[in-house]
ZASE-269387 format. One record per residue (C-alpha): residue number from 1; x, y, z. Coordinates in nm, 2 decimals. Example, Ala and Ser with C-alpha at 12.3 -4.5 7.8 and 13.67 -1.06 7.14 Angstrom:
2
<1 <1.23 -0.45 0.78>>
<2 <1.37 -0.11 0.71>>
END
This chain:
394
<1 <0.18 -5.68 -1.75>>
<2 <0.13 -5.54 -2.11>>
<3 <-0.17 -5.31 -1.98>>
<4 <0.08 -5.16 -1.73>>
<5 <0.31 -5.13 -1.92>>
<6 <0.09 -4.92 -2.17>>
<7 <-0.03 -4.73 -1.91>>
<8 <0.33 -4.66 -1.77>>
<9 <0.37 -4.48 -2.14>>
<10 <0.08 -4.32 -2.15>>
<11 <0.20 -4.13 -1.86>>
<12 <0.53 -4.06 -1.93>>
<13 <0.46 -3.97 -2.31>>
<14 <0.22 -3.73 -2.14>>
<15 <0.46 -3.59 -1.86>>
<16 <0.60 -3.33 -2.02>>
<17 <0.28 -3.17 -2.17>>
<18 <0.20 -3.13 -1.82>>
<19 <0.55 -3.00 -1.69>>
<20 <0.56 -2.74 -1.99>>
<21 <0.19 -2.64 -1.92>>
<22 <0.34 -2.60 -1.55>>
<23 <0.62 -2.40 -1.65>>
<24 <0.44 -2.16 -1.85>>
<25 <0.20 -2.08 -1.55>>
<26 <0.46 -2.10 -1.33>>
<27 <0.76 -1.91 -1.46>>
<28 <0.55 -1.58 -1.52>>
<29 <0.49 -1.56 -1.11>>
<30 <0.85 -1.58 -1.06>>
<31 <1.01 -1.39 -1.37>>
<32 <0.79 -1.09 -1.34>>
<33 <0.86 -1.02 -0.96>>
<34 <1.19 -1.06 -1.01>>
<35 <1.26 -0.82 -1.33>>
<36 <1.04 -0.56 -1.15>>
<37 <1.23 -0.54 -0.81>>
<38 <1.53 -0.49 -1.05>>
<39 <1.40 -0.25 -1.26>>
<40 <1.29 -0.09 -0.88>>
<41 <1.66 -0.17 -0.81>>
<42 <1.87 -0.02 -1.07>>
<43 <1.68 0.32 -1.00>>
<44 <1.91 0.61 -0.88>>
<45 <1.83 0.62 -0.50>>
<46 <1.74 0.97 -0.32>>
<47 <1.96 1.10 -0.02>>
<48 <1.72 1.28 0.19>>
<49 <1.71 1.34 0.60>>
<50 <1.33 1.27 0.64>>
<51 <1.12 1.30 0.99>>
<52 <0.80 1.17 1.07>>
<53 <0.60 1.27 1.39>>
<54 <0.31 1.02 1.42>>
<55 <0.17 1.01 1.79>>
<56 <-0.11 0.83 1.72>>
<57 <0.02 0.46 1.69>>
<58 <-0.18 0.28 1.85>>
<59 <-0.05 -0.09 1.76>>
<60 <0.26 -0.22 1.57>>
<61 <0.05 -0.21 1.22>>
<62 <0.18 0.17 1.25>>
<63 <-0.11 0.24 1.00>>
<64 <-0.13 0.62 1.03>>
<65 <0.25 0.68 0.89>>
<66 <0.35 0.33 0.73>>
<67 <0.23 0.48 0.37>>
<68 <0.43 0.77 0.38>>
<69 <0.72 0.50 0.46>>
<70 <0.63 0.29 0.18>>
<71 <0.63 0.60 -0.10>>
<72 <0.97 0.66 0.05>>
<73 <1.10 0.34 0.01>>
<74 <0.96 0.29 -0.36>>
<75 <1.12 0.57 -0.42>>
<76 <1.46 0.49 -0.33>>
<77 <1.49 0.73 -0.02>>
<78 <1.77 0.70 0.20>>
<79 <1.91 0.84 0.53>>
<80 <2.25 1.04 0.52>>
<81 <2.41 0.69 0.64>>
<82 <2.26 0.56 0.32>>
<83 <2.00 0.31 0.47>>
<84 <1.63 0.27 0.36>>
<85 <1.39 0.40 0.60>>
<86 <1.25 0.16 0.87>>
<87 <0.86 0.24 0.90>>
<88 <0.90 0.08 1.27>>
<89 <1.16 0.30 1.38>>
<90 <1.27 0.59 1.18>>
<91 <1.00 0.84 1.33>>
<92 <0.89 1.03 1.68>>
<93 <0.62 0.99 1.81>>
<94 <0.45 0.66 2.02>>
<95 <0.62 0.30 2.01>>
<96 <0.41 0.04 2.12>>
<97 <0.52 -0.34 2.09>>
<98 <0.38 -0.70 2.13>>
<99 <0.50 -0.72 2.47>>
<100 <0.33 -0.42 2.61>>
<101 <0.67 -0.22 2.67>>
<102 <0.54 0.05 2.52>>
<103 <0.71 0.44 2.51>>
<104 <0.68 0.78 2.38>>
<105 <0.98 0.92 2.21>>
<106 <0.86 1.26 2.08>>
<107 <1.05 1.59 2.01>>
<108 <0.99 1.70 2.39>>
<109 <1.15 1.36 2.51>>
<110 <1.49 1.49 2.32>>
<111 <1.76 1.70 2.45>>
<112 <1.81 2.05 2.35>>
<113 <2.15 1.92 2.17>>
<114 <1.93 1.66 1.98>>
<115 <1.67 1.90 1.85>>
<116 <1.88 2.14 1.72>>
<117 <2.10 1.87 1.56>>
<118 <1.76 1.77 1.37>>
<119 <1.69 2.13 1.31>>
<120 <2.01 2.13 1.13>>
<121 <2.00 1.82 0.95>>
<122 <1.65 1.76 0.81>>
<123 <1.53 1.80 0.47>>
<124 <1.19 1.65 0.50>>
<125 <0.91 1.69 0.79>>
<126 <0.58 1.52 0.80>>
<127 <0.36 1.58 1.08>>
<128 <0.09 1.31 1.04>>
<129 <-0.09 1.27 1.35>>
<130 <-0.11 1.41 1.72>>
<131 <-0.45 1.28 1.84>>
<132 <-0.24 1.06 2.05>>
<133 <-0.27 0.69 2.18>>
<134 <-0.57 0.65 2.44>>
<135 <-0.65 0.39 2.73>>
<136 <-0.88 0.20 2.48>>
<137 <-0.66 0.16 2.22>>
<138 <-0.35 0.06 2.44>>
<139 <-0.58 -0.23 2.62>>
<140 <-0.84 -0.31 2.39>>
<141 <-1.08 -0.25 2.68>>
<142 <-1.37 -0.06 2.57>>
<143 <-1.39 0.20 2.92>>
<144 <-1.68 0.46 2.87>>
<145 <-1.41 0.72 2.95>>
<146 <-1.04 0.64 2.81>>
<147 <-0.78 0.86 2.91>>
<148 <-0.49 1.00 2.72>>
<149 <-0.17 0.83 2.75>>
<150 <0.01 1.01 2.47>>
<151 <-0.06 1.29 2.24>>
<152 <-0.13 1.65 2.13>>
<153 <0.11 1.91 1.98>>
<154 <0.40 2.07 2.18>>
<155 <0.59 2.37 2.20>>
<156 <0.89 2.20 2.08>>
<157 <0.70 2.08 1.78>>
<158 <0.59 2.38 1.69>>
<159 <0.91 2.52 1.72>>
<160 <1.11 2.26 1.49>>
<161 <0.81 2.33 1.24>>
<162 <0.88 2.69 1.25>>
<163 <1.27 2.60 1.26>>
<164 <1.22 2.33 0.92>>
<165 <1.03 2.63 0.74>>
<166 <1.25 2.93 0.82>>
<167 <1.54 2.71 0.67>>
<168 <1.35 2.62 0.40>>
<169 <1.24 2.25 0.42>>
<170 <0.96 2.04 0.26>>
<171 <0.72 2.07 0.49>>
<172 <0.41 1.85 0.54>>
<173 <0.14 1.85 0.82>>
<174 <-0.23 1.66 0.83>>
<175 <-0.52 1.65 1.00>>
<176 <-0.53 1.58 1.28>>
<177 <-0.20 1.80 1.40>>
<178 <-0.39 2.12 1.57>>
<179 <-0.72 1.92 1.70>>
<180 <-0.80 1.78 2.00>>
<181 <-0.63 1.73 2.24>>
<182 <-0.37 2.01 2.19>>
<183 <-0.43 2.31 2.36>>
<184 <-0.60 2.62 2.21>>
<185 <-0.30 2.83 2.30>>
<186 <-0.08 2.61 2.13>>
<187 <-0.33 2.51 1.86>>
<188 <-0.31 2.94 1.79>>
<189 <0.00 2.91 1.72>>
<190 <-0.02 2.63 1.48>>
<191 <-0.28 2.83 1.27>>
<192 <-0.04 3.14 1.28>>
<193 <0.24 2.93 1.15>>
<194 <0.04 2.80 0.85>>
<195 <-0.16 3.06 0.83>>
<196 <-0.51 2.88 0.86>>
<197 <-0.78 2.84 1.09>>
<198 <-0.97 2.52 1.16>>
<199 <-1.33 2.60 1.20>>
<200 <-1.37 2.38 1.50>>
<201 <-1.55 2.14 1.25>>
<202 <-1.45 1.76 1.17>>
<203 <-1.66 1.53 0.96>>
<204 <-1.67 1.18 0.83>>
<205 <-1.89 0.94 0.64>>
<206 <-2.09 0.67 0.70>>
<207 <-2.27 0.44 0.44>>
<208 <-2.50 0.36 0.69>>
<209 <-2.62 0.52 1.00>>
<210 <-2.89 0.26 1.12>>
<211 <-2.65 0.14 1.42>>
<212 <-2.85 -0.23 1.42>>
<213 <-2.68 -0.24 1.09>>
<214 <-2.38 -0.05 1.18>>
<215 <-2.21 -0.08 1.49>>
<216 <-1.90 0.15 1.40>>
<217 <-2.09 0.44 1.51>>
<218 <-1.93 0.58 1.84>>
<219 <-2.19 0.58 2.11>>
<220 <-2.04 0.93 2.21>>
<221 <-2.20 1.02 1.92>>
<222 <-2.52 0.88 1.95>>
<223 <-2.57 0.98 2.31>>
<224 <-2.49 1.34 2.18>>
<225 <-2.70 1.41 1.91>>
<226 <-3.00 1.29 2.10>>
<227 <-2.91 1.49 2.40>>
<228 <-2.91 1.82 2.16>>
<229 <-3.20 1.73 1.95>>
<230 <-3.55 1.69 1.98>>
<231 <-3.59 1.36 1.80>>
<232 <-3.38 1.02 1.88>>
<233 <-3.11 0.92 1.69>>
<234 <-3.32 0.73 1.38>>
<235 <-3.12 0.76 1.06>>
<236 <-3.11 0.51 0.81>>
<237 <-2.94 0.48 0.48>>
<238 <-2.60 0.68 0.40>>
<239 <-2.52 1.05 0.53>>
<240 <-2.21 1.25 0.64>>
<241 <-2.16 1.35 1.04>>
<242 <-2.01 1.67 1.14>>
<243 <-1.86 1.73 1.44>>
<244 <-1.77 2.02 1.65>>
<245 <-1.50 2.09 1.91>>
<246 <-1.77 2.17 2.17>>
<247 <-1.96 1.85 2.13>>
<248 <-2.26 1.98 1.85>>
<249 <-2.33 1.70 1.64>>
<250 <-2.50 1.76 1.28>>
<251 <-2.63 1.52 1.04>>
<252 <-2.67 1.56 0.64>>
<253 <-2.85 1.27 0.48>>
<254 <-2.82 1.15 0.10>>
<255 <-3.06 1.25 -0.10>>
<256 <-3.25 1.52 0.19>>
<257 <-2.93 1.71 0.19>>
<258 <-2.68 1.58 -0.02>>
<259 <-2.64 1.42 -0.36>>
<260 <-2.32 1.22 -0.41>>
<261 <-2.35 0.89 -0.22>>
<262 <-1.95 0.95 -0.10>>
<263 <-1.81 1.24 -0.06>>
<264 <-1.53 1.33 -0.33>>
<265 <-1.15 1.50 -0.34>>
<266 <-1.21 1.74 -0.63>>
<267 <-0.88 1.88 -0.83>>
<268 <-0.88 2.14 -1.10>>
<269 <-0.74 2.06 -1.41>>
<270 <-0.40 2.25 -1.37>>
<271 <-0.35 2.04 -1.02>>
<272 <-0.49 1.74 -1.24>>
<273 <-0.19 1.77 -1.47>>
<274 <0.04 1.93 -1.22>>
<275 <0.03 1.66 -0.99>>
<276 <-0.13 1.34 -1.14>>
<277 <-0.45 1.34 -0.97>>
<278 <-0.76 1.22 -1.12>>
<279 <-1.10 1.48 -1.15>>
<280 <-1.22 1.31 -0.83>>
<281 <-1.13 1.05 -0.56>>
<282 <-1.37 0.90 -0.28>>
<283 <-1.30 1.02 0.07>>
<284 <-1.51 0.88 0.28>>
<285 <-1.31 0.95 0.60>>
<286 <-1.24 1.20 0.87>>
<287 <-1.13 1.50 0.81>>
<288 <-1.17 1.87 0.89>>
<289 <-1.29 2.22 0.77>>
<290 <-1.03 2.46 0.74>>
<291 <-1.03 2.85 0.61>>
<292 <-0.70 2.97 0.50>>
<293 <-0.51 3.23 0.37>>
<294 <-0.50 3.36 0.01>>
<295 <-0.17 3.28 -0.04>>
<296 <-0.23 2.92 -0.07>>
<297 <-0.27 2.73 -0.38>>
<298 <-0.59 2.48 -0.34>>
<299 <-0.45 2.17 -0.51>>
<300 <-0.79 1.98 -0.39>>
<301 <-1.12 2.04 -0.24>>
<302 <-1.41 1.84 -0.07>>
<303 <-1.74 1.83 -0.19>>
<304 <-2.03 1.62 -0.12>>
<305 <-2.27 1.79 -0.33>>
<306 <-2.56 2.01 -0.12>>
<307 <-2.90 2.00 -0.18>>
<308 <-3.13 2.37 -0.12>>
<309 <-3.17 2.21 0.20>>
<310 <-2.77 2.13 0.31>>
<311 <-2.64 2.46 0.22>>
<312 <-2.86 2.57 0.44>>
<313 <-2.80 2.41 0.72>>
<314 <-2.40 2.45 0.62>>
<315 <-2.54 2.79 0.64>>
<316 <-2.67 2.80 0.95>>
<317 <-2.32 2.66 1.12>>
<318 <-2.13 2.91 0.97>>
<319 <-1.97 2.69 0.72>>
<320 <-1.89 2.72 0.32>>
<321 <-2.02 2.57 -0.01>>
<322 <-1.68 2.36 -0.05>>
<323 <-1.37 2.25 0.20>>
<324 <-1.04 2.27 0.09>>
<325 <-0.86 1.93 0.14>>
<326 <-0.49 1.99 -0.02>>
<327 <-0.35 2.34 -0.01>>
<328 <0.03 2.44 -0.06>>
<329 <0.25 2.75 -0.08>>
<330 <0.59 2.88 -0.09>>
<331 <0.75 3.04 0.23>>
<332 <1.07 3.18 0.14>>
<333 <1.30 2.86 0.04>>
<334 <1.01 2.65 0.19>>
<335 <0.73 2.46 0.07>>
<336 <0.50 2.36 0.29>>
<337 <0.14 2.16 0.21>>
<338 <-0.16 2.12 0.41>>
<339 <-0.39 1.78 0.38>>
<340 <-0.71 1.87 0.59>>
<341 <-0.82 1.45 0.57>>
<342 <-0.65 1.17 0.71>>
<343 <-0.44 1.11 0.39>>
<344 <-0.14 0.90 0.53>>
<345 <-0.39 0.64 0.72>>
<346 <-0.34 0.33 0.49>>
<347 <-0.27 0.00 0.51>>
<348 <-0.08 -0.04 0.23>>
<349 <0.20 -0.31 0.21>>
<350 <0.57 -0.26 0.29>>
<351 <0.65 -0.59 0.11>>
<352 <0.50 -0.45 -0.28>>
<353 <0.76 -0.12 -0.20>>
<354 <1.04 -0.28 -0.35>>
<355 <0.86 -0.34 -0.69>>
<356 <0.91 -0.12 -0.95>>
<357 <0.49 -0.04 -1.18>>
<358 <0.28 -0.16 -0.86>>
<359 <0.13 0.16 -0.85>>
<360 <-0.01 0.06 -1.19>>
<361 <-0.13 -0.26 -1.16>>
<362 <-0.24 -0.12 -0.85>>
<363 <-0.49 0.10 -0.99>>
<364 <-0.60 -0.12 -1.25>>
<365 <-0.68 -0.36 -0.99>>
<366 <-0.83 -0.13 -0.71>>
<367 <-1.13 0.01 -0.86>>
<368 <-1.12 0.38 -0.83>>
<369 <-1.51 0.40 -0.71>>
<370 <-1.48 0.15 -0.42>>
<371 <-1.50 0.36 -0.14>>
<372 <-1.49 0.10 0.09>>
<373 <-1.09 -0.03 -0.05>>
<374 <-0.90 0.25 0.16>>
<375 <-0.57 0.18 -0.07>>
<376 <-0.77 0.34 -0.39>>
<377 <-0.70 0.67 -0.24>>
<378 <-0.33 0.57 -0.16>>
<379 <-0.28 0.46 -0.50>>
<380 <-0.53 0.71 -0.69>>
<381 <-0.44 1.00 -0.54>>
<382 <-0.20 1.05 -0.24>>
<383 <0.06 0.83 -0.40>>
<384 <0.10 1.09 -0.69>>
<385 <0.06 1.39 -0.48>>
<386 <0.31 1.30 -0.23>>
<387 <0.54 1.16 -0.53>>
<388 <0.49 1.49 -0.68>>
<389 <0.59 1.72 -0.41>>
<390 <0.87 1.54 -0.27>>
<391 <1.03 1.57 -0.59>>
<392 <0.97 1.91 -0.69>>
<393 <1.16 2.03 -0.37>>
<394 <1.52 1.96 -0.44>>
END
């Protein structure tokens, strides 16, 4: 009885060391969160009429907009009725859902009384995608030929862009909003609007091209290249693919023709202190080849380093030294900007929005260099782009 009874102190004398221990691990994961949504909370909130187009959502993850929702939401934006925007709602564009009732609710879907009311009303427009939603991305099924369902840019787009920057909006548009499968007549308009010219060029990384390693690869691809070249489809190791709108299909290896193992968003020093960027960011994701006019300010460039051997055969497609990946310029009262790469394709988290210095311990947690970590980009540098230009517009 006496040896249970010692033991019976032993514990209790003992309890709480181990509930203070607790308590100091513990209390930390609740305080923290909880000061820095009301730090996030006692911000002054933004009331700004915002419109995203995104007609490429191919499942309710909403990826291709749900960043530019999030930066919106740190921010404090809110509609004229004074509610936070809703990432799965608040946009036009494709609206797919778990139980396959799926719709498209674009600009051409809305009355002539409804557009002009947006024309009237909007502050904000983002254009972030008009590739559309295709048969194998609405089944899963993996057909050799998968038609369009939804997608490609409209006349009525194109006239509530032109509408947004004759009144003197913020204007943003992405690639892809002029590519395939929009129509060259409309796509011609698009360029006149902006004043740029897509080369017909898209390109993307790949760390590795040996498709027994890699089976992301499309076989399109593949089946393409060798169909055009001499010599099978045999790459190994890293390289970068371009892509034209007819079909051509080039390939620049590291090392043979290029010397940067990833290819980089570059930024001058003015758009370095301008808009928070760093020197350079890894990009290792579609995006395409634009030439523009001189009235453009070139916040950001691609680069991927050429050997003798790749500017040659950048050369020999008609294509220039370096790409520029973030242009803006004034238009009367307008701004409008110009991100040639997929910038607002991330799957950040709508939960961390409400939590004021997660972009900081973001980016001390996100290494800058992992190219494979697609939120580095958000958090290194479209984060602080975006969060620049929206609030230099008033």
């Amino acid at each position: 009885m006496a040896n249970l009874k010692g033991a019976y102190q032993f514990t209790r004398s003992n309890l709480w060391s181990i509930l203070r221990s607790l308590l100091i691990f513990l209390i930390p994961l609740g305080v923290f969160p909880g000061i820095m949504y009301l730090v996030w909370y006692v911000q002054p909130s933004v009331t700004k009429n915002v419109l995203v187009i995104d007609k490429t959502v191919a499942d309710v993850e909403r990826q291709e907009h749900r960043s530019i929702f999030w930066i919106l939401k740190h921010l404090r934006y809110k509609n004229s009725e004074g509610d936070y925007y809703n990432y799965k709602e608040d946009y036009l564009g494709y609206f797919p859902d778990d139980e396959e009732n799926h719709k498209s609710k674009g600009v051409e879907n809305l009355s002539s009384k409804n557009i002009d009311s947006i024309k009237a009303s909007i502050d904000v427009l983002y254009m972030s995608d008009n590739y559309g939603v295709y048969n194998i991305d609405d089944t899963g099924k993996n057909n050799s030929i998968s038609p369009k369902i939804y997608g490609g840019l409209t006349q009525q787009d194109l006239d509530l862009l032109a509408a947004s920057i004759e009144s003197g909006k913020l204007v943003f548009a992405e690639f892809n909003s002029m590519g395939a499968p929009t129509t060259k007549y409309l796509r011609s308009e698009f360029e006149d609007l902006f004043d740029i010219k897509w080369s017909g060029w898209i390109s993307r990384y790949f760390d590795e091209m040996d498709t027994v390693i890699n089976d992301e690869i499309p076989e399109w691809l593949i089946s393409n290249y060798n169909n055009q070249h001499d010599e099978n489809w045999d790459f190994k190791g890293a390289g970068q693919i371009f892509v034209s709108e007819f079909g051509q299909i080039e390939v620049f290896e590291v090392g043979a023709d290029i010397t940067v193992k990833v290819p980089k968003v570059v930024s001058s020093l003015e758009s370095q202190s301008k808009y928070g960027l760093p020197k350079e960011a890894n990009y290792p994701y579609w995006f395409e080849i634009l030439r523009i006019d001189r009235s453009y300010e070139v916040i950001s460039y691609f680069d991927f380093a050429p050997t003798g051997a790749g500017l040659e055969k950048l050369k020999a497609l008609g294509l220039p030294r370096y790409f520029p990946a973030s242009i803006t310029r004034k238009v009367g009262d307008a701004r409008v900007y110009y991100f040639a790469g997929d910038f607002a394709d991330n799957p950040v988290s709508m939960e961390t929005a409400t939590f004021f210095g997660v972009p900081t311990l973001s980016k001390l947690v996100n290494e800058k260099d992992d190219y494979s970590n697609r939120t580095s980009f958000f958090w290194n540098y479209y984060l602080p782009l975006m969060k620049t230009a929206l609030s230099k517009h008033k």
